[in-house]
C-alpha positions as a LaTeX table, in Angstrom:
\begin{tabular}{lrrr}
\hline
Residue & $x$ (\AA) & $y$ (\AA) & $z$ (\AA) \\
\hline
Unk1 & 119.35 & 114.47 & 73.38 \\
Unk2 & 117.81 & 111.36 & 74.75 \\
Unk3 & 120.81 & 109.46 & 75.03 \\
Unk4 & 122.48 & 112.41 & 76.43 \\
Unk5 & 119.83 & 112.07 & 79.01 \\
Unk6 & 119.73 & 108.42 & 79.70 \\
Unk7 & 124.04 & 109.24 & 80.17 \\
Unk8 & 123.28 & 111.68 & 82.44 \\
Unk9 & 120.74 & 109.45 & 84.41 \\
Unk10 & 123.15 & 106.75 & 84.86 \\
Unk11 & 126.45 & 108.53 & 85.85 \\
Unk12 & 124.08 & 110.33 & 88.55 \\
Unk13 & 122.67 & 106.89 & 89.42 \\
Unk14 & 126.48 & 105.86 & 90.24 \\
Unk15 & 127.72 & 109.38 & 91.76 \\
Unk16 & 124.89 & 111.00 & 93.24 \\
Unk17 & 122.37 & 108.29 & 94.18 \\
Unk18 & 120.37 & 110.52 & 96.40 \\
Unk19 & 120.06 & 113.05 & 93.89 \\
Unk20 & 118.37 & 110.84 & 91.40 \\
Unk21 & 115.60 & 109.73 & 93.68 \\
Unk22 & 114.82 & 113.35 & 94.17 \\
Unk23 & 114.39 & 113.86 & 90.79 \\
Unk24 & 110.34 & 114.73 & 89.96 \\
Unk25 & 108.14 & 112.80 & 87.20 \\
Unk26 & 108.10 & 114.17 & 83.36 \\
Unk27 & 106.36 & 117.57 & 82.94 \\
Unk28 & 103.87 & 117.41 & 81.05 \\
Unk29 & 102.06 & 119.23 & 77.76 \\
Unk30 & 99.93 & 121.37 & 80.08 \\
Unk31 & 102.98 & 122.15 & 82.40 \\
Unk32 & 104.36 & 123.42 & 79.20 \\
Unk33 & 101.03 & 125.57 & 78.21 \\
Unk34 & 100.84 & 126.72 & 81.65 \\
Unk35 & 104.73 & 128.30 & 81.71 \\
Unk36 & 104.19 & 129.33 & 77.83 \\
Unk37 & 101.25 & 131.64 & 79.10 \\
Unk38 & 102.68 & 133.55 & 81.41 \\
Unk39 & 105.94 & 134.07 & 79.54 \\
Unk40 & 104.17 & 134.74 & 76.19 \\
Unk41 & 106.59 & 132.70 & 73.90 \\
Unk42 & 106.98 & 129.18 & 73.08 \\
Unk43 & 109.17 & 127.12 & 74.72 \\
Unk44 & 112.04 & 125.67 & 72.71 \\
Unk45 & 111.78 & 122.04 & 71.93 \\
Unk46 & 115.04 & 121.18 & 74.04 \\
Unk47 & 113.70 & 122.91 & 76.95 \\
Unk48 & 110.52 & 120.74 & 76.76 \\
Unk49 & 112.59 & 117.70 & 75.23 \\
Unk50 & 114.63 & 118.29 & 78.80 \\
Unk51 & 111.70 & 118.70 & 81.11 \\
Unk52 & 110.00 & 115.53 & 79.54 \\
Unk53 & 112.98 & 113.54 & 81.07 \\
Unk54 & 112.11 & 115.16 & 84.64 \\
Unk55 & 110.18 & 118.37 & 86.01 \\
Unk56 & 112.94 & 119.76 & 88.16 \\
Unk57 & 113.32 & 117.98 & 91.24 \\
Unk58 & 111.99 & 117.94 & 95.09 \\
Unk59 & 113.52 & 120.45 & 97.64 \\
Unk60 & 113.21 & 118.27 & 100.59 \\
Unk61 & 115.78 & 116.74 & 101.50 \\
Unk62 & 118.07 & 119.73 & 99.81 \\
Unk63 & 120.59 & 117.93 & 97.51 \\
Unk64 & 121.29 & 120.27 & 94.92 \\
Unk65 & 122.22 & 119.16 & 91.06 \\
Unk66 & 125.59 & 121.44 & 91.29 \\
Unk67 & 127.62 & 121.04 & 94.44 \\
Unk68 & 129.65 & 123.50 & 94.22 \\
Unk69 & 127.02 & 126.33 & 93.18 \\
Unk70 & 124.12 & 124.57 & 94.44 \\
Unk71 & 122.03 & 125.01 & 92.45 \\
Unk72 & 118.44 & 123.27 & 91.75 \\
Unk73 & 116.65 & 121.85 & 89.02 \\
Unk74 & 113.56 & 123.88 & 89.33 \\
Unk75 & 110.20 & 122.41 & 88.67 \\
Unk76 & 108.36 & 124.63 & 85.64 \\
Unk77 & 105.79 & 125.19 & 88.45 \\
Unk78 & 108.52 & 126.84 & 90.35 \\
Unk79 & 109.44 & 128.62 & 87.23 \\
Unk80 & 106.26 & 129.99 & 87.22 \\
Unk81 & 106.33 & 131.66 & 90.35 \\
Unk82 & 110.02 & 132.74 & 89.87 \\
Unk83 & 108.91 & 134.67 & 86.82 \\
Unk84 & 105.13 & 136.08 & 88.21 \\
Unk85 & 107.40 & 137.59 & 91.00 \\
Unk86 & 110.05 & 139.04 & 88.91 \\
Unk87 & 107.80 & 140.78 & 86.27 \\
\hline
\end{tabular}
C-alpha cells in the first residue's frame, strides 16, 4: 500500500497541485485510539496504514479529492464528530 500511496502522491502532485498542499500531517496512534473509542471496534490496519500517509485534509480553501462528487478526505477528528452526531 505504500507505494500505492507514494503513486497517488505524485500523480496528484502533477494534476492537482493545490490539492496536495491541502493535504493534513499523518494521524497519529492516539488519533486512532481516540476514533476506536467512540466506534467501539478496531480500526483495520489499511484504514490506519491510509491515515498514516495523511489525516484527511484542510477545508479552507475547498478543493475537494473527487471533482466530480466532491467529496473530502475527512480528518479522523472530523470522523469523530460525523459519527457522535449520527449515533
Amino acid at each position: 500500500m505504500q507505494q500505492t500511496l507514494k503513486q497517488i502522491e505524485i500523480v496528484l502532485e502533477e494534476k492537482i497541485p493545490q490539492f496536495i498542499k491541502m493535504l493534513n500531517p499523518p494521524a497519529t496512534e492516539s488519533d486512532f485510539e481516540a476514533l476506536e473509542a467512540v466506534i467501539g471496534s478496531k480500526l483495520p490496519e489499511a484504514f490506519k496504514t491510509f491515515y498514516r500517509w495523511h489525516n484527511g485534509q484542510n477545508r479552507s480553501p475547498y478543493v475537494a479529492f473527487h471533482i466530480e462528487t466532491h467529496e473530502i478526505l475527512m480528518p479522523i477528528e472530523e470522523i469523530i464528530e460525523w459519527y457522535e452526531e449520527l449515533n
